[in-house]
N, CA, C and O of each residue as an XYZ file, in Angstrom:
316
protein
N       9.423    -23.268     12.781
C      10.525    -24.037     12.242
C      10.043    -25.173     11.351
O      10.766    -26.016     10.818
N       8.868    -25.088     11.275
C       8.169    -26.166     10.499
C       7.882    -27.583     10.801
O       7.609    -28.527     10.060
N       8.035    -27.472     12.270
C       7.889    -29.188     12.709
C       6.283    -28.488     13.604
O       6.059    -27.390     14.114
N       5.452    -29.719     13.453
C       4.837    -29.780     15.498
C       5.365    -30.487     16.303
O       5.536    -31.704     16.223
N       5.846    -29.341     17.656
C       6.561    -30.342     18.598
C       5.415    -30.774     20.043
O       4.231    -30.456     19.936
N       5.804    -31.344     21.054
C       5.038    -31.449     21.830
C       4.404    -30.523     22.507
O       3.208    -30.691     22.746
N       5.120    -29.282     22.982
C       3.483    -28.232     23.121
C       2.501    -27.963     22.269
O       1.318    -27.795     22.564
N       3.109    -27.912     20.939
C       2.142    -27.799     20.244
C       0.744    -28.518     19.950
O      -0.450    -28.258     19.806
N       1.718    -29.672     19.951
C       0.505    -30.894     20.044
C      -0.522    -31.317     21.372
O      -1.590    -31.929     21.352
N       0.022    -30.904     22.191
C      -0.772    -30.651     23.513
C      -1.530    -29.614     23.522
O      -2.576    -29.673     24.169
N      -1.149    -28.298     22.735
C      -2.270    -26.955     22.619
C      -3.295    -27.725     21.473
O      -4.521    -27.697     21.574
N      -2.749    -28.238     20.655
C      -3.970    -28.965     19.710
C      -5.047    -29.882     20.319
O      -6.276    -29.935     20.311
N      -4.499    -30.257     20.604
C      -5.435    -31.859     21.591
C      -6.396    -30.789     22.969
O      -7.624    -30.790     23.053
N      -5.403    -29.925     23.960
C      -6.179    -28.862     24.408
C      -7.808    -28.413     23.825
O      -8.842    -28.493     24.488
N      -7.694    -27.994     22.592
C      -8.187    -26.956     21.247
C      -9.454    -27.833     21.883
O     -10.286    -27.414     22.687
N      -9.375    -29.067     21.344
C     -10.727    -29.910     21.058
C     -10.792    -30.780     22.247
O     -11.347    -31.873     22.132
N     -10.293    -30.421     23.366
C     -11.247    -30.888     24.890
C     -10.076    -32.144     25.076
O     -10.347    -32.498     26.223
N      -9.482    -32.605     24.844
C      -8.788    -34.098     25.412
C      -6.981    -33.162     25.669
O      -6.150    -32.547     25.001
N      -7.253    -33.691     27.280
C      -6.293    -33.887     27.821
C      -5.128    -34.895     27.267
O      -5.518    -36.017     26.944
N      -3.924    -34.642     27.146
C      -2.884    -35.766     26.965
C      -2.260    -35.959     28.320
O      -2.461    -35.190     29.261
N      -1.499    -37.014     28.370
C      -0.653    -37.199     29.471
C       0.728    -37.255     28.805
O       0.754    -37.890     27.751
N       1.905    -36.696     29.229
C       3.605    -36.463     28.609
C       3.622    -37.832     27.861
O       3.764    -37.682     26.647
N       3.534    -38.903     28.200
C       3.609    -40.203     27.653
C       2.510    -40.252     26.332
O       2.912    -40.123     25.175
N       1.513    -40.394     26.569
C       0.623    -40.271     24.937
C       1.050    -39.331     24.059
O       0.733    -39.771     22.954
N       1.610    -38.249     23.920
C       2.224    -37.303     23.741
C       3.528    -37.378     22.844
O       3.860    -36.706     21.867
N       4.295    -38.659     23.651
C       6.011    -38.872     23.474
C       5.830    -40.068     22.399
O       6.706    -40.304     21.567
N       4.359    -40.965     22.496
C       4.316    -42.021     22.062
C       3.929    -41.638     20.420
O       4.438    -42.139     19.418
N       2.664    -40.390     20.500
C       2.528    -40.003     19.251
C       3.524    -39.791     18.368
O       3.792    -40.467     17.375
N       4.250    -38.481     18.917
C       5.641    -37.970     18.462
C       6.538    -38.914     17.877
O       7.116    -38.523     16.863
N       6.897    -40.580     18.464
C       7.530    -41.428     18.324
C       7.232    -41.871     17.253
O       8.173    -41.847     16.460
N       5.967    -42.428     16.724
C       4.893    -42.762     15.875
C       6.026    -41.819     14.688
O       6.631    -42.649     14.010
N       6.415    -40.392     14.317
C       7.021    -39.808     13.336
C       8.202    -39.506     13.286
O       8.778    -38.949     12.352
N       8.907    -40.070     14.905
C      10.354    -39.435     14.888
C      11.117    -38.901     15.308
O      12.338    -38.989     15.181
N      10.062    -37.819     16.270
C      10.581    -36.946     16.902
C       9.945    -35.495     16.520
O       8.747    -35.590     16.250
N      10.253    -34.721     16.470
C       9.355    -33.015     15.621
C       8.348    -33.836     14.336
O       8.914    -34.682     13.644
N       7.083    -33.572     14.125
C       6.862    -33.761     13.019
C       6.404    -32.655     12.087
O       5.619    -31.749     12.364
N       7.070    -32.895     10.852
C       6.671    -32.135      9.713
C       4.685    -32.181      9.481
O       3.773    -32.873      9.932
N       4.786    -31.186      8.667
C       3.106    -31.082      7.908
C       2.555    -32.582      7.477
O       1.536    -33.230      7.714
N       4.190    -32.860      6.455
C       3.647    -34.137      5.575
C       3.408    -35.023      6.764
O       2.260    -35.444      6.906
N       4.439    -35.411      7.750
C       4.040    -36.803      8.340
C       2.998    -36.565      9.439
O       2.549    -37.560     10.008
N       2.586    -35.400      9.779
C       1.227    -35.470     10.374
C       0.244    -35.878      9.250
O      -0.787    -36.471      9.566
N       0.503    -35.596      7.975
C      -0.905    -35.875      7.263
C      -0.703    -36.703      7.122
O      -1.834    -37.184      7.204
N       0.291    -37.978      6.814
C       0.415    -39.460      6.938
C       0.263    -39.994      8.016
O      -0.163    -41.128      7.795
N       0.377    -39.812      9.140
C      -0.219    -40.075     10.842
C      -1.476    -40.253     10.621
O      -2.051    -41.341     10.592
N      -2.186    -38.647     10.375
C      -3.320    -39.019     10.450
C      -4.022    -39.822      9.184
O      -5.001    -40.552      9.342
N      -3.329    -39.564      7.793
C      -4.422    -41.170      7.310
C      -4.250    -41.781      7.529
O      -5.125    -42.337      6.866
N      -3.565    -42.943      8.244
C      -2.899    -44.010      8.540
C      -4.032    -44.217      9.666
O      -4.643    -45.284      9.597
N      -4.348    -43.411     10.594
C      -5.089    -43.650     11.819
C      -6.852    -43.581     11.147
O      -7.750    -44.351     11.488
N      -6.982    -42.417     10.115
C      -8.158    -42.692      9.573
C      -8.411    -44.041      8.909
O      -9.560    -44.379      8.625
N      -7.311    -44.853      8.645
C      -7.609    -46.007      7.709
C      -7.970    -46.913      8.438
O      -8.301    -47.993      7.948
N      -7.999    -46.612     10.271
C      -8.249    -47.756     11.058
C      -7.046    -48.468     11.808
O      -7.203    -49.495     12.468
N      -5.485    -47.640     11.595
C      -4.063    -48.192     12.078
C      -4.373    -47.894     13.787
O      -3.480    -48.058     14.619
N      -5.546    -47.509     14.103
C      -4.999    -47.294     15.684
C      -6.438    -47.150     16.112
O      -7.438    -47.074     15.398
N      -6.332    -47.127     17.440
C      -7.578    -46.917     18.608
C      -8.024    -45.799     18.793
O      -8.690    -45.594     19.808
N      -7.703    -44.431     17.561
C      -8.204    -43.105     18.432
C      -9.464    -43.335     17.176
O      -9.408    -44.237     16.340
N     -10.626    -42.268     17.268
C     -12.066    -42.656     17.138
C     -11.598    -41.195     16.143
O     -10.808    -40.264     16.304
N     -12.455    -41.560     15.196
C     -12.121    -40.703     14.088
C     -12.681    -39.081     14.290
O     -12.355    -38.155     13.548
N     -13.469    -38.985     15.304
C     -13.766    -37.779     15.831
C     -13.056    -37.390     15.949
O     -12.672    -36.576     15.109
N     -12.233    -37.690     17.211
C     -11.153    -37.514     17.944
C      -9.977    -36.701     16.595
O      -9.678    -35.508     16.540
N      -9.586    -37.654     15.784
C      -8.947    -37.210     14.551
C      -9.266    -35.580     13.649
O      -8.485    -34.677     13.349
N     -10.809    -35.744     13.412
C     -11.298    -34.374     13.056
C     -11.511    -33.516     13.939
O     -12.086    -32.479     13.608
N     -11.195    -33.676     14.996
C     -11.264    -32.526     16.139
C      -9.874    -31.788     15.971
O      -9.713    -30.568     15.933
N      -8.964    -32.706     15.883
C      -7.420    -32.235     15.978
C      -7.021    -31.687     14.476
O      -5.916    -31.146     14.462
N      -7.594    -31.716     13.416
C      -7.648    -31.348     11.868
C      -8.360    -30.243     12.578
O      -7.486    -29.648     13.209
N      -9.318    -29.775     12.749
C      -9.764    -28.504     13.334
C      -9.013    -27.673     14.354
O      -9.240    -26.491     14.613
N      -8.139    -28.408     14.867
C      -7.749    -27.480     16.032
C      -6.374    -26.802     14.797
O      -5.371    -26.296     15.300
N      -6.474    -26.863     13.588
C      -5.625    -25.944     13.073
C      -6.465    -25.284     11.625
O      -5.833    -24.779     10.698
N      -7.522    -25.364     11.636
C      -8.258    -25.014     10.832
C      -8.503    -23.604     10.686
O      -8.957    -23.181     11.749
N      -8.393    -22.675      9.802
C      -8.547    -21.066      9.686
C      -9.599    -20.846      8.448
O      -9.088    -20.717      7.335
N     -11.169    -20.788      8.561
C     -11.571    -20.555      7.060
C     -12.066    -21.662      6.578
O     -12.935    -21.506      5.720
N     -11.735    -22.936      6.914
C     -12.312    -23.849      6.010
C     -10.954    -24.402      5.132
O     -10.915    -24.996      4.055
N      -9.814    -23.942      6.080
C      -8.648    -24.314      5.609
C      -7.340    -24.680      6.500
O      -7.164    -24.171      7.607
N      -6.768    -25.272      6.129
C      -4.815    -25.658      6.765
C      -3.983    -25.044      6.090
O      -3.600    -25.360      4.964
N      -3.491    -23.716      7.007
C      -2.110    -23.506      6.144
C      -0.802    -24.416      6.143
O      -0.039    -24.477      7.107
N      -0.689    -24.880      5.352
C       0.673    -25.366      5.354
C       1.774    -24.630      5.683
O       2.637    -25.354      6.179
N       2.142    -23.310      5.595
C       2.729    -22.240      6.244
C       2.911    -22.397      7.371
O       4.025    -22.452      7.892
N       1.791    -22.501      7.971
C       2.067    -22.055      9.537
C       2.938    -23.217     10.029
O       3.501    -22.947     11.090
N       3.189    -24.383      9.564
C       3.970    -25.454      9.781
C       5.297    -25.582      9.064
O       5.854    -26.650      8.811
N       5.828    -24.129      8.706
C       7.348    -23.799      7.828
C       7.796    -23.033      9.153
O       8.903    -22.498      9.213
């Protein structure tokens, strides 16, 4: 449907070893709104790469990987 909702984002975070708890989870989600689109995950995450928050930029490229196919992001798979 083109959003990531919270399983999803919990199978992502899964992907690359970190557990969430429903609350880190609800708080991210909140952070965009509610469902987030492609675009406002990629504004989430520069915003957090620029230093807006406490997660460790690993952490960040782990979760850019946990949708990675090829050396790439479909934007598709998020329509």
């Amino acid at each position: 449907d083109g959003t990531i909702n919270k399983n999803d984002l919990r199978a992502a975070f899964d992907n690359v070893g970190k557990l969430m708890d429903e609350s880190e989870l609800d708080d991210m989600l909140s952070e965009v709104g509610g469902g987030c689109s492609f675009d406002a995950m990629i504004s989430m995450f520069q915003s957090k790469m620029a230093g807006d928050s406490n997660d460790s930029d690993e952490l960040i490229v782990q979760a850019f990987k946990a949708y990675e196919e090829e050396g790439k992001i479909e934007a598709e798979m998020f329509r």
